[in-house]
C-alpha positions as CSV (number, residue, x, y, z in Angstrom):
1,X,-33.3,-7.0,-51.1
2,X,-35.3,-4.7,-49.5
3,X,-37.7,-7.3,-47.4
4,X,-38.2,-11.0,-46.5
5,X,-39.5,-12.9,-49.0
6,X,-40.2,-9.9,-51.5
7,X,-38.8,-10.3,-55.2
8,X,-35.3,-8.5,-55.7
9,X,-35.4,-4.6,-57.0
10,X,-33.0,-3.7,-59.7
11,X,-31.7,0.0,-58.1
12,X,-28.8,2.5,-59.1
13,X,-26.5,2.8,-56.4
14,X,-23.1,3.8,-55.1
15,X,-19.8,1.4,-54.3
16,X,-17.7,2.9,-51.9
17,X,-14.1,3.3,-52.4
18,X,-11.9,0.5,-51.2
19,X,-10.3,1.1,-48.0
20,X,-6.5,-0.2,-47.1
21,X,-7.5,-3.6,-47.7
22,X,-10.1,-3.9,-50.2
23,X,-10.6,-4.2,-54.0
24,X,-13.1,-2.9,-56.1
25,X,-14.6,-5.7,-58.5
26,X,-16.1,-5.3,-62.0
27,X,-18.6,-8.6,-61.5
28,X,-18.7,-10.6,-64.7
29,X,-20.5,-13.6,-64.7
30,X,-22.7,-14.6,-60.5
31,X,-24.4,-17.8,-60.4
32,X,-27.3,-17.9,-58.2
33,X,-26.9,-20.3,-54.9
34,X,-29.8,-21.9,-53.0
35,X,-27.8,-19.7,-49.9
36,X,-29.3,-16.6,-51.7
37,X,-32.7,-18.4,-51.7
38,X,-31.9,-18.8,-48.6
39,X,-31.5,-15.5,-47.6
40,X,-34.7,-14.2,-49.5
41,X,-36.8,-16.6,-47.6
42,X,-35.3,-15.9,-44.2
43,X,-34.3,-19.2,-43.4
44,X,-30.9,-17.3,-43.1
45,X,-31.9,-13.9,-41.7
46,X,-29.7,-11.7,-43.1
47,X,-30.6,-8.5,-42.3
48,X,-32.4,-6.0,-45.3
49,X,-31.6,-3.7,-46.7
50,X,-28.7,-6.1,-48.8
51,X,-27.3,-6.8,-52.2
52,X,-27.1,-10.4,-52.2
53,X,-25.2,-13.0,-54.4
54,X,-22.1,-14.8,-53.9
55,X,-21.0,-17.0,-56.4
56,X,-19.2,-14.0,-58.6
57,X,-16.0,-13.7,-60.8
58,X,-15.0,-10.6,-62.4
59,X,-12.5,-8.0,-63.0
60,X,-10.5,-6.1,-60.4
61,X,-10.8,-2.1,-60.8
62,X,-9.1,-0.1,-57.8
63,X,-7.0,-1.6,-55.1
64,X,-6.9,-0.2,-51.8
65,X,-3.1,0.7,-50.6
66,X,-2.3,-2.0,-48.8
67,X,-2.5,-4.7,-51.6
68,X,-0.1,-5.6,-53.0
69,X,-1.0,-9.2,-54.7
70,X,-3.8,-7.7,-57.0
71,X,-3.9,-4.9,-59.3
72,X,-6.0,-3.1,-62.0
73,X,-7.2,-5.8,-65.0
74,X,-6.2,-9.1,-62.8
75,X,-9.3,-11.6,-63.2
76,X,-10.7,-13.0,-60.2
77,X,-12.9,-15.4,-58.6
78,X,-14.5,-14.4,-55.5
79,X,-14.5,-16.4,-52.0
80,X,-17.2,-16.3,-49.8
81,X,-14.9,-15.9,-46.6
82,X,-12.6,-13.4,-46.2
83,X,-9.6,-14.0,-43.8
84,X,-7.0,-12.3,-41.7
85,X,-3.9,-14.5,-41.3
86,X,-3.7,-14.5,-38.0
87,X,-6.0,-16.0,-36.3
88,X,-6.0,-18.9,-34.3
89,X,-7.6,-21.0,-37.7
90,X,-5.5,-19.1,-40.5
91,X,-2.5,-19.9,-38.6
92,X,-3.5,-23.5,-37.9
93,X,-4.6,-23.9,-42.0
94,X,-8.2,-24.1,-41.4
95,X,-8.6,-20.6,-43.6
96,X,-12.1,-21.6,-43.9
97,X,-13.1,-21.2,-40.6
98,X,-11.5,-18.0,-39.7
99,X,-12.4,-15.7,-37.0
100,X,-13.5,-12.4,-39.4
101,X,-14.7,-14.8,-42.1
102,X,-18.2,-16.9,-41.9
103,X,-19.4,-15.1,-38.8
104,X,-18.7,-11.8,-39.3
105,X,-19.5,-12.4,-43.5
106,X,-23.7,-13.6,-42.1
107,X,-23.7,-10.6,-39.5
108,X,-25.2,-7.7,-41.5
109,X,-22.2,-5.1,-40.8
110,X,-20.1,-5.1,-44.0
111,X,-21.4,-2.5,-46.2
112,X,-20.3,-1.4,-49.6
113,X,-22.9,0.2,-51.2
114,X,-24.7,3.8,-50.5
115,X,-28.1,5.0,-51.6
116,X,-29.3,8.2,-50.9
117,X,-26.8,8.4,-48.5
118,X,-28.4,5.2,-46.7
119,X,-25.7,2.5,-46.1
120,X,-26.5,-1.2,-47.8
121,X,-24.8,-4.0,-47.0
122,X,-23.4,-6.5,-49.2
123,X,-23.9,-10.3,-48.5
124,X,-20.6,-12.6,-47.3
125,X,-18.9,-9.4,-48.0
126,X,-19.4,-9.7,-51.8
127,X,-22.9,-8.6,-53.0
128,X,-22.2,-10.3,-56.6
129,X,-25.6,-9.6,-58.1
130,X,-24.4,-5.8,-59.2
131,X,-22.3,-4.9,-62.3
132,X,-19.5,-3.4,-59.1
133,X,-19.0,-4.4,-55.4
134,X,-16.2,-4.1,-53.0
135,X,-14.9,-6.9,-51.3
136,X,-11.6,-7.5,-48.7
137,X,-8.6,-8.4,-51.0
138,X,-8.2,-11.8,-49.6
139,X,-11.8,-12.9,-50.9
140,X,-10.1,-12.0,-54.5
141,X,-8.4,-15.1,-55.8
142,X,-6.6,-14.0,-59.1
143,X,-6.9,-16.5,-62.2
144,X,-5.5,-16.9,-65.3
145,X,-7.5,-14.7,-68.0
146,X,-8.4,-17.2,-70.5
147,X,-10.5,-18.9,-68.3
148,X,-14.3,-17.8,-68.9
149,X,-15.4,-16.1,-66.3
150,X,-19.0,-17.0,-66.5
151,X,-17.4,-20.9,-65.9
152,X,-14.9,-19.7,-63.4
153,X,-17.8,-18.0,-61.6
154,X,-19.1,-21.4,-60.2
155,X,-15.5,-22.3,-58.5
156,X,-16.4,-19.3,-55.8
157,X,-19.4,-21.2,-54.5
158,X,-20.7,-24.5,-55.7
159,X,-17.9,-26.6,-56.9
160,X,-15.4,-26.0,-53.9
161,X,-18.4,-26.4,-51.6
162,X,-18.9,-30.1,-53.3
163,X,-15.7,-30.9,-54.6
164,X,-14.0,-29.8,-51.3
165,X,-16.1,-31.7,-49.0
166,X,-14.6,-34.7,-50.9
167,X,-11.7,-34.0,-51.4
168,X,-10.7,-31.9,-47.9
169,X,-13.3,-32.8,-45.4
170,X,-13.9,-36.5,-45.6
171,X,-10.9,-37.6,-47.8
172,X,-12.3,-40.1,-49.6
173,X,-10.3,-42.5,-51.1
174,X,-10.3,-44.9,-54.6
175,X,-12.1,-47.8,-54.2
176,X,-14.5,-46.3,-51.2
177,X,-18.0,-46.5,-51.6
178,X,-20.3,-43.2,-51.7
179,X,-23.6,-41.9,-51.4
180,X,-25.1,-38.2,-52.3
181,X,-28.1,-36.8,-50.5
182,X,-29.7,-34.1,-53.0
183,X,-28.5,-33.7,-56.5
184,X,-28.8,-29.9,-57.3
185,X,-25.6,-27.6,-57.9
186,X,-24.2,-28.6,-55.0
187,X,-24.9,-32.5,-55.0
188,X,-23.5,-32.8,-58.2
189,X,-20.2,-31.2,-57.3
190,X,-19.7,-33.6,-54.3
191,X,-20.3,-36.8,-56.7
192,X,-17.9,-35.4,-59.6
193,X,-15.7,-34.7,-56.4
194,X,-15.8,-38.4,-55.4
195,X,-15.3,-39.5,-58.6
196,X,-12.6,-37.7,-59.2
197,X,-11.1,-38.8,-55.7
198,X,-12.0,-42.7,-57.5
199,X,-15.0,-43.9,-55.3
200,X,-15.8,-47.4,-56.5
201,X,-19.4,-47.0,-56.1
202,X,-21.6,-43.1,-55.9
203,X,-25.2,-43.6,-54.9
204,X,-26.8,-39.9,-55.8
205,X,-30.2,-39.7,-53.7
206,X,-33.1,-37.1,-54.6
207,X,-37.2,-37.4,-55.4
208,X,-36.7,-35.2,-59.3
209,X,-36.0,-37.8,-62.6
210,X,-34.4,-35.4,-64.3
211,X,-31.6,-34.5,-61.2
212,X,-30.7,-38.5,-61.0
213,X,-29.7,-37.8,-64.4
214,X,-27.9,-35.4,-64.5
215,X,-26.2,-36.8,-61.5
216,X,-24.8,-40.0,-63.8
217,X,-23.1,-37.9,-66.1
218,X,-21.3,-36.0,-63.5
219,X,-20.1,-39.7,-62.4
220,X,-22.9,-41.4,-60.2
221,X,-22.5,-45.1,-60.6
222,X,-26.4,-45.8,-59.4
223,X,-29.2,-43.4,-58.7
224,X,-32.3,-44.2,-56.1
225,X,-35.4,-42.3,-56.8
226,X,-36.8,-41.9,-53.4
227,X,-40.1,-40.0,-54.0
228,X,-42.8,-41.2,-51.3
229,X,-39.6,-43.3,-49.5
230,X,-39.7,-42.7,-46.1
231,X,-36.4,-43.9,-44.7
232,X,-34.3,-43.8,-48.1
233,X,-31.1,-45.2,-45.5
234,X,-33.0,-48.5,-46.1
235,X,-32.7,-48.2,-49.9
236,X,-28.6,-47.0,-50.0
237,X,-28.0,-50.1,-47.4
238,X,-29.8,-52.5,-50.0
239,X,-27.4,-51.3,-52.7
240,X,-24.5,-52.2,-50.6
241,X,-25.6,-55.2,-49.2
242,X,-26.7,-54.0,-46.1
243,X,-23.6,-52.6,-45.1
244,X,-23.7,-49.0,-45.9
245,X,-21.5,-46.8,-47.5
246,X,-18.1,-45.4,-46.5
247,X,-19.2,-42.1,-46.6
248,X,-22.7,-40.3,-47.2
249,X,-23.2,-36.6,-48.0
250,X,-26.1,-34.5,-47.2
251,X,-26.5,-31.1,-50.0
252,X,-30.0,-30.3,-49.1
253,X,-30.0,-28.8,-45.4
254,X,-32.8,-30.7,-44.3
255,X,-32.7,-32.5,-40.4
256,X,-34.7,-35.6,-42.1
257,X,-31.6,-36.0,-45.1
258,X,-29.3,-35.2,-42.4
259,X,-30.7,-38.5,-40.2
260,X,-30.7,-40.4,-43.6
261,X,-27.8,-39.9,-44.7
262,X,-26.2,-40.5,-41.3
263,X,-28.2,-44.1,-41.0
264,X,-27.3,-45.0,-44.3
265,X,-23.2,-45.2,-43.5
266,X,-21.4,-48.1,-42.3
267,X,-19.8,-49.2,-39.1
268,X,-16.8,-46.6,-38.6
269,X,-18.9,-44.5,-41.6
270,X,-19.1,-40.8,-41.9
271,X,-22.0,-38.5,-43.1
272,X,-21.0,-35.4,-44.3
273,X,-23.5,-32.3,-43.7
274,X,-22.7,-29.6,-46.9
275,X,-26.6,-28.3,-46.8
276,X,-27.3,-25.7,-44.6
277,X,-30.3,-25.7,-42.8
278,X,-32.3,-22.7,-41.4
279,X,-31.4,-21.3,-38.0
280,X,-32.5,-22.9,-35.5
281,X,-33.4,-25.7,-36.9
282,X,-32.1,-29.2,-35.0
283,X,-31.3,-32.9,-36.1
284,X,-32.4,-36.3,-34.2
285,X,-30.2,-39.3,-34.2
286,X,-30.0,-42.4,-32.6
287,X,-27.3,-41.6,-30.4
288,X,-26.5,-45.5,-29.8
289,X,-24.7,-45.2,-33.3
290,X,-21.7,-43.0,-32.4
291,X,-20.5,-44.8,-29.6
292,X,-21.4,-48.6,-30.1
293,X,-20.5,-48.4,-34.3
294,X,-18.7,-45.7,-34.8
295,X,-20.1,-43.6,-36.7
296,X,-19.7,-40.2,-37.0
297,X,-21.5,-36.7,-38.1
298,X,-19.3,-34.0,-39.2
299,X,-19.6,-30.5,-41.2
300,X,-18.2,-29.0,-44.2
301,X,-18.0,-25.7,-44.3
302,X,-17.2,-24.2,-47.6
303,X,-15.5,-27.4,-48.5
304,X,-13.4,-26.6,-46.1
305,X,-11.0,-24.8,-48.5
306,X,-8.4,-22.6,-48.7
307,X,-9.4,-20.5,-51.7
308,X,-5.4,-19.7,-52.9
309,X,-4.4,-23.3,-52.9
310,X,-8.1,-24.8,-54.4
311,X,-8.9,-22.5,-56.9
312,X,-5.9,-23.2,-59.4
313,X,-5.9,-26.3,-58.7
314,X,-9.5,-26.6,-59.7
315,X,-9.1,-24.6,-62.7
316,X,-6.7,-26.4,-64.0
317,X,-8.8,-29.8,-63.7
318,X,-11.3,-27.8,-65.9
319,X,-8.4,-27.0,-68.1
320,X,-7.6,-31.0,-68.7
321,X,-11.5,-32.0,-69.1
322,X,-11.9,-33.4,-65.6
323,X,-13.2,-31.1,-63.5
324,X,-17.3,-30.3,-65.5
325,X,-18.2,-27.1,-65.2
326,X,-20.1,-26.1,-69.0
327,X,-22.4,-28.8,-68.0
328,X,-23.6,-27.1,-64.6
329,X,-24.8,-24.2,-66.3
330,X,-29.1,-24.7,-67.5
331,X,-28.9,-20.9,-68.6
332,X,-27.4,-17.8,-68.9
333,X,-29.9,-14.9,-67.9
334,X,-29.1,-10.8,-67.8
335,X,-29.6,-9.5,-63.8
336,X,-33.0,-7.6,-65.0
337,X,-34.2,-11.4,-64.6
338,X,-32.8,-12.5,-61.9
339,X,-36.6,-13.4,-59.8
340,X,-36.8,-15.8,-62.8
341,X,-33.6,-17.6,-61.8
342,X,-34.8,-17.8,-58.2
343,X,-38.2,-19.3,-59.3
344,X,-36.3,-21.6,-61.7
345,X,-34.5,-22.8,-58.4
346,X,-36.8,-22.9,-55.9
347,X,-39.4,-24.7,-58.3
348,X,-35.9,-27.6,-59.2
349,X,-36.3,-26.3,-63.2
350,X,-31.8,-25.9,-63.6
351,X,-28.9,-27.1,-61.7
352,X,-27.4,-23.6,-61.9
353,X,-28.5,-20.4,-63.4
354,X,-25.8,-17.7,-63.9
355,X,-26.1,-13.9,-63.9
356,X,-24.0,-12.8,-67.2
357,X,-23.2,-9.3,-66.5
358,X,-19.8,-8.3,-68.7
């Protein structure tokens, strides 16, 4: 990415060799992310020039000399935040939210790539749409290698970001009640997340037919079509008898969803922001509502996960048929068309597109 808003080039260039602490990756299989969207469209300024993609699984190559956990041939699925251990948050167990991880991953400083002898940065320290990158050995989490790596791909970004928000940030519990704000990629990981946590009841929430159903066979119980609905709180509320839900996600990153889906919870409820919105950007509430009900407004970042512990376990749901992750995937496309996957995005044609590069 070369520019703002300027369709991706497809350019020979040159991974640097992994320092102490770093791996060298042979990306196999990179779904493309509405955060990559994101980036393109500067609603996330990352700073050009920049490989993006995040969402990557591959094959470790070189290992710098200080790792010792990884080695030549180990598969992997990438993580979007590398940590250091020992932190204030590593220590504590919020991995997730570690001091050299988010932050330092949207800053524009990491660089693994060389053209011309002109430095290029890699996005989230993993730059996944490239056939190589380098990334810090703790964003490598090693898998077993009869998992398909072009499944495994969507662990590193959309599932743990849905499923986790479930199952780590709000904790929901069987017999709660549910409702999903936006079903693309990441909506439809928070309501197979609920259901696999054994929500009673999963309202999914978007204005596109075709999402709603896709959203039922990734367990939604009921769907609401809110094209043209100004205030869809007032149509979850109906649903549960004017009482609202337990808990409401928001997977779009819009202020307006945010306010929804935060009206649309109970007394003592909790709305859950996953969407990111563009910098800058701010969220009105009736401020009433936290004090005299209740109810609160929280954040998940990354599903607040911790990659080592999630990913297996994750895996291994696939493995048993309860975790869906064949049935994310609208196409498989070669990187030479990856500005087709964006416009398939950005114009709601797929739930997830993936790069298949090995």
């Amino acid at each position: 990415m070369y520019d703002y808003n300027v369709p991706l080039t497809i350019e020979e260039v040159t991974v640097r060799p992994p320092a102490d602490n770093q791996v060298v990756v042979r990306i196999a299989a990179t779904g493309i992310c509405h955060t990559d969207v994101s980036v393109l469209r500067a609603a996330l300024p990352y700073p050009p020039p920049v490989v993006i993609g995040h969402e990557g699984a591959g094959v470790v190559e070189e290992v710098g000399r200080n790792v010792k956990h990884l080695r030549p041939g180990d598969h992997v699925v990438l993580s979007s935040i590398a940590t250091c251990g020992h932190c204030l948050y590593c220590r504590s167990g919020h991995l997730h939210l570690c001091e050299s991880g988010i932050q330092t991953a949207l800053a524009g400083e990491q660089i693994a790539f060389e053209k011309n002898g002109s430095p290029i940065a890699h996005f989230c320290g993993l730059g996944t749409f490239t056939t190589r990158t380098l990334v810090d050995a703790s964003q490598a989490i090693s898998i077993a290698k009869d998992i398909p790596l072009d499944r495994a791909c969507l662990i590193a970004c959309s599932v743990i970001t849905g499923v986790g928000a479930v199952i780590n940030t709000a904790r929901v519990c069987p017999g709660e009640t549910v409702a999903v704000f936006g079903c693309g990629g990441i909506g439809l990981n928070v309501i197979q997340g609920a259901a696999l946590c054994g929500a009673a009841r999963i309202i999914a929430v978007d204005v596109v037919a075709k999402k709603l159903e896709a959203a039922k066979i990734f367990g939604a119980t009921d769907t609401l079509n809110v094209a043209g609905i100004s205030e869809s709180s007032d149509e979850v509320r109906a649903l549960t008898s004017g009482i609202g839900v337990d808990y409401a996600f928001e997977a779009i990153g819009s202020p307006e969803v945010i306010r929804q889906a935060f009206l649309s919870v109970r007394r003592g409820g909790k709305a859950v922001v996953v969407g990111v919105a563009g910098f800058g950007v701010d969220v009105a509430l009736p401020a009433c509502l936290l004090s005299l009900e209740e109810r609160s407004l929280v954040g998940s970042l990354y599903g607040s996960a911790n990659m080592a512990r999630d990913v297996p376990r994750l895996l291994a749901l696939y493995q048993q048929g309860r975790l869906k992750l064949d049935e994310l995937i609208t196409e498989r496309l070669t990187l030479d068309q990856i500005n087709v996957g964006f416009e398939s995005m950005e114009k709601g044609r797929t739930l997830r597109s993936v790069i298949v590069l090995d």
